[in-house]
C-alpha positions as CSV (number, residue, x, y, z in Angstrom):
1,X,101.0,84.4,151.4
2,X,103.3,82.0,148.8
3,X,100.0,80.4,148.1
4,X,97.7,83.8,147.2
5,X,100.9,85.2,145.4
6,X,101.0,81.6,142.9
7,X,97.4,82.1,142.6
8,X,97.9,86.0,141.4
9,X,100.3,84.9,139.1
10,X,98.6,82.1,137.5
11,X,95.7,85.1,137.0
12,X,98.0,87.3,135.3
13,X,100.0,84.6,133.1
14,X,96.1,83.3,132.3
15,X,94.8,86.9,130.9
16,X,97.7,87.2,129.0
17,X,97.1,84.2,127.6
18,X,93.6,84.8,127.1
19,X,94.5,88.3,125.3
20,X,97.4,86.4,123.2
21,X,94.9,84.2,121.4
22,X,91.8,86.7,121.0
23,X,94.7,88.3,118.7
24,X,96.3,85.5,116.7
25,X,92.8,84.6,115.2
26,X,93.5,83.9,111.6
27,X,90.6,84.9,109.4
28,X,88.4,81.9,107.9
29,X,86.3,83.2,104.4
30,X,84.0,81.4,103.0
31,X,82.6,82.1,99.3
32,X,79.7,80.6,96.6
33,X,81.8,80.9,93.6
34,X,78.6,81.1,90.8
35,X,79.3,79.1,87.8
36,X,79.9,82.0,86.1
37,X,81.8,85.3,87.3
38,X,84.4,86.4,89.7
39,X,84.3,86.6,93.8
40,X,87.4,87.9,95.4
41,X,88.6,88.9,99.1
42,X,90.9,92.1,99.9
43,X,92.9,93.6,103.0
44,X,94.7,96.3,103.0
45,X,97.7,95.6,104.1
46,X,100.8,97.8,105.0
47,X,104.5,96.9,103.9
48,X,107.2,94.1,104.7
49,X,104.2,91.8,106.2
50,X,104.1,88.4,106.0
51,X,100.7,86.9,104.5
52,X,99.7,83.1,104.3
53,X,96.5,81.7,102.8
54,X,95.5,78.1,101.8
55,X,92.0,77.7,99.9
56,X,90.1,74.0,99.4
57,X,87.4,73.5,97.4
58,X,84.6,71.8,99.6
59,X,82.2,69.5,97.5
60,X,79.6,66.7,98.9
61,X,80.9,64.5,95.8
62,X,84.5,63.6,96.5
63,X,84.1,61.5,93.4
64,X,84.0,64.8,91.6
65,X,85.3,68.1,92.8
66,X,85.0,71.2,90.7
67,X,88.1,72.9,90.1
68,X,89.0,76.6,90.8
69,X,91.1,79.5,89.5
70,X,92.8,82.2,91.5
71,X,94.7,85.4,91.0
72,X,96.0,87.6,93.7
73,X,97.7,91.2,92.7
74,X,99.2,93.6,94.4
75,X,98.0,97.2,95.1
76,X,99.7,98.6,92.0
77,X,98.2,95.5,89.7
78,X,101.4,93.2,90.0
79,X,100.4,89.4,90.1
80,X,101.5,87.5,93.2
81,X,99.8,84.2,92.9
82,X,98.1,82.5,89.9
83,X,96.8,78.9,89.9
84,X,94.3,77.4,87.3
85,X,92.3,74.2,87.1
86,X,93.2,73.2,90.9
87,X,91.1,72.3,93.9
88,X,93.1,73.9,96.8
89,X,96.4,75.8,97.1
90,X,98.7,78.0,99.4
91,X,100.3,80.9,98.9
92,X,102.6,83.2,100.6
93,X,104.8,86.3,100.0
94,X,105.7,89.4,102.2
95,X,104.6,92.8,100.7
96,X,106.5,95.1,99.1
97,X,103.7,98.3,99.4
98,X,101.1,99.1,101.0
99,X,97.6,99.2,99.9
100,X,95.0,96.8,99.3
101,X,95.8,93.4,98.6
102,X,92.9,91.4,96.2
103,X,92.9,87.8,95.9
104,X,90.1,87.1,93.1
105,X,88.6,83.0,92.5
106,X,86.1,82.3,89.9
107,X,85.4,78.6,88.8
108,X,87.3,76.9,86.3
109,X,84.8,74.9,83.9
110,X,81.4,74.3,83.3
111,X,79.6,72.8,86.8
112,X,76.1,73.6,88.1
113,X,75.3,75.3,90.8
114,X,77.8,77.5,93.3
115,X,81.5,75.9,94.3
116,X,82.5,76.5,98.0
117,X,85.5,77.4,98.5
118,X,87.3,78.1,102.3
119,X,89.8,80.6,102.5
120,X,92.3,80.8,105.4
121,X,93.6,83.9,105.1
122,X,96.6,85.2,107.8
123,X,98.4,87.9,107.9
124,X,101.6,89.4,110.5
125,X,101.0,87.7,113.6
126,X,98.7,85.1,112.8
127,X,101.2,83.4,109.6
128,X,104.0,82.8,111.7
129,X,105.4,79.7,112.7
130,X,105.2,79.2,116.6
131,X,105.4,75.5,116.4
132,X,109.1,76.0,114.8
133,X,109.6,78.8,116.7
134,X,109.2,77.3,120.3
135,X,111.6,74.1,118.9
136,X,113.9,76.0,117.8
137,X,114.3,78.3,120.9
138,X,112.9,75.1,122.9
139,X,110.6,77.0,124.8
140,X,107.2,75.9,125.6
141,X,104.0,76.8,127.8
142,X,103.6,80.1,129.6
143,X,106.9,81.2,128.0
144,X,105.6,80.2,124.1
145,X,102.1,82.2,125.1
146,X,104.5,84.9,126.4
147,X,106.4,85.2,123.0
148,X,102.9,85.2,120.8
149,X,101.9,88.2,123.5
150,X,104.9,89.9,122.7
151,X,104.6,89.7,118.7
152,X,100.9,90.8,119.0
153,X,102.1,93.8,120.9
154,X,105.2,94.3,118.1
155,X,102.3,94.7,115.3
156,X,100.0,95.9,117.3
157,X,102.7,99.2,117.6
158,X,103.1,99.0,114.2
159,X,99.6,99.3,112.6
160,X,99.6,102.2,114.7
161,X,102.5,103.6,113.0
162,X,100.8,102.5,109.9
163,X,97.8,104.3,110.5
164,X,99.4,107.4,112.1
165,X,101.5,107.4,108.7
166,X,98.4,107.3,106.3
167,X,96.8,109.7,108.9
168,X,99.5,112.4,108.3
169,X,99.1,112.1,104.6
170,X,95.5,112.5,104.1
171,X,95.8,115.5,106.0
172,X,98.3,116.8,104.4
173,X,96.3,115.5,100.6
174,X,93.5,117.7,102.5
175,X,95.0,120.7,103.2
176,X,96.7,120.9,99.6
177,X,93.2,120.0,98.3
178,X,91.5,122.6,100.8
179,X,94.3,125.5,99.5
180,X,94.1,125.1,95.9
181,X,90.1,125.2,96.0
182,X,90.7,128.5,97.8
183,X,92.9,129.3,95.2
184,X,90.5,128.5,92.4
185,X,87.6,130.2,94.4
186,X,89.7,133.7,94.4
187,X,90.9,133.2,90.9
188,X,87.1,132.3,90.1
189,X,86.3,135.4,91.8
190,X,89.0,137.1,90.1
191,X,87.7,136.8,86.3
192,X,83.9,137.4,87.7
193,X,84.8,140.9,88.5
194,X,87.0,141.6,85.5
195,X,84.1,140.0,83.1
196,X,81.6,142.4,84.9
197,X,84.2,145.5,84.7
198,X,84.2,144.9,80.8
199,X,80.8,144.2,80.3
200,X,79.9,148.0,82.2
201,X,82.7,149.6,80.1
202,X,81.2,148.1,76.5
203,X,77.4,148.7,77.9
204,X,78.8,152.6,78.9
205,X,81.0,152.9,75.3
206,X,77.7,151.7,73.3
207,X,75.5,154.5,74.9
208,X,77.7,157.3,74.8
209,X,78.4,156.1,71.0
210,X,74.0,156.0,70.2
211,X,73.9,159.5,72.5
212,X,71.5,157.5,75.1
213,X,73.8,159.2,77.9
């Protein structure tokens, strides 16, 4: 019995662990920057998040690589990140609102042909720290595994607050939309009648006035 109740629990601890990482993916982007133009990457992104990104040019001449610019702005235009003339980079910042977050690359000089550039782009979950994490709380194993479970459940409960949120307000942006085009409709309606109620009362005063009626 000690033996099949181990076994059930190394199961349990192993789908857990399983469902931890499935969640705390980070999101690898790749993009052909043409030698001319703009490519860029967005998320939206609710508030007081943590994001992380690092980007490297990848070239087959290492005796060469083409540098890169990139500008990432906030949902309301304000710049986060701006780096010119580089090859790769990091940034991080937690937001502030929420919306969509674009981080935009183009290619900084005169190359031919399209730059590669990878983009490891985290967000929440994925762009914390669990290697500091578990030596600072000196945990380890199951227990680490355990923790990243738990945080993927925290904003897992809060992106559905998030979208319950946004839910309630384009309903309500609806309904304000749906009751003033009713409005308009019956004002619409409104000055159709009254335009029609002049138009028999001038047709009526011009043929009593020529004695047609």
């Amino acid at each position: 019995m000690a033996a099949r109740r181990e076994m059930l629990l190394g199961c349990i601890l192993g789908v857990l662990i399983c469902s931890s990482n499935l969640f705390t993916v980070s999101q690898g982007v790749w993009l052909n920057l043409p030698p001319s133009g703009t490519k860029c990457v967005s998320e939206e992104i609710h508030n007081n998040v943590v994001v992380l990104c690092d980007y490297v040019v990848v070239s087959d001449d290492h005796s060469q690589i083409p540098t890169i610019a990139v500008k990432v702005t906030s949902p309301y235009g304000n710049t986060l990140h701006q780096n010119e003339n580089v090859t790769h980079g990091q940034f991080a910042f937690t937001t502030q609102e929420a919306g969509n977050y674009l981080a935009c690359f183009w290619v900084d000089g005169h190359v031919q042909g399209d730059v590669s550039v990878n983009i490891d782009w985290k967000t929440g979950i994925d762009a914390k720290d669990w290697d500091s994490v578990a030596r600072k709380e000196k945990i380890e194993g199951v227990e680490l595994e355990l923790r990243k479970l738990e945080g993927v459940v925290e904003s897992i409960h809060e992106n559905l607050l998030y979208f319950k949120t946004r839910e309630e307000e384009m309903r309500s942006v609806s309904e304000t939309t749906n009751s003033r085009v009713a409005l308009y409709s019956m004002l619409s309606l409104g000055v159709c009648i009254a335009v029609s109620a002049l138009q028999m009362w001038h047709l009526k005063h011009y043929f009593q006035k020529k004695k047609l009626i």
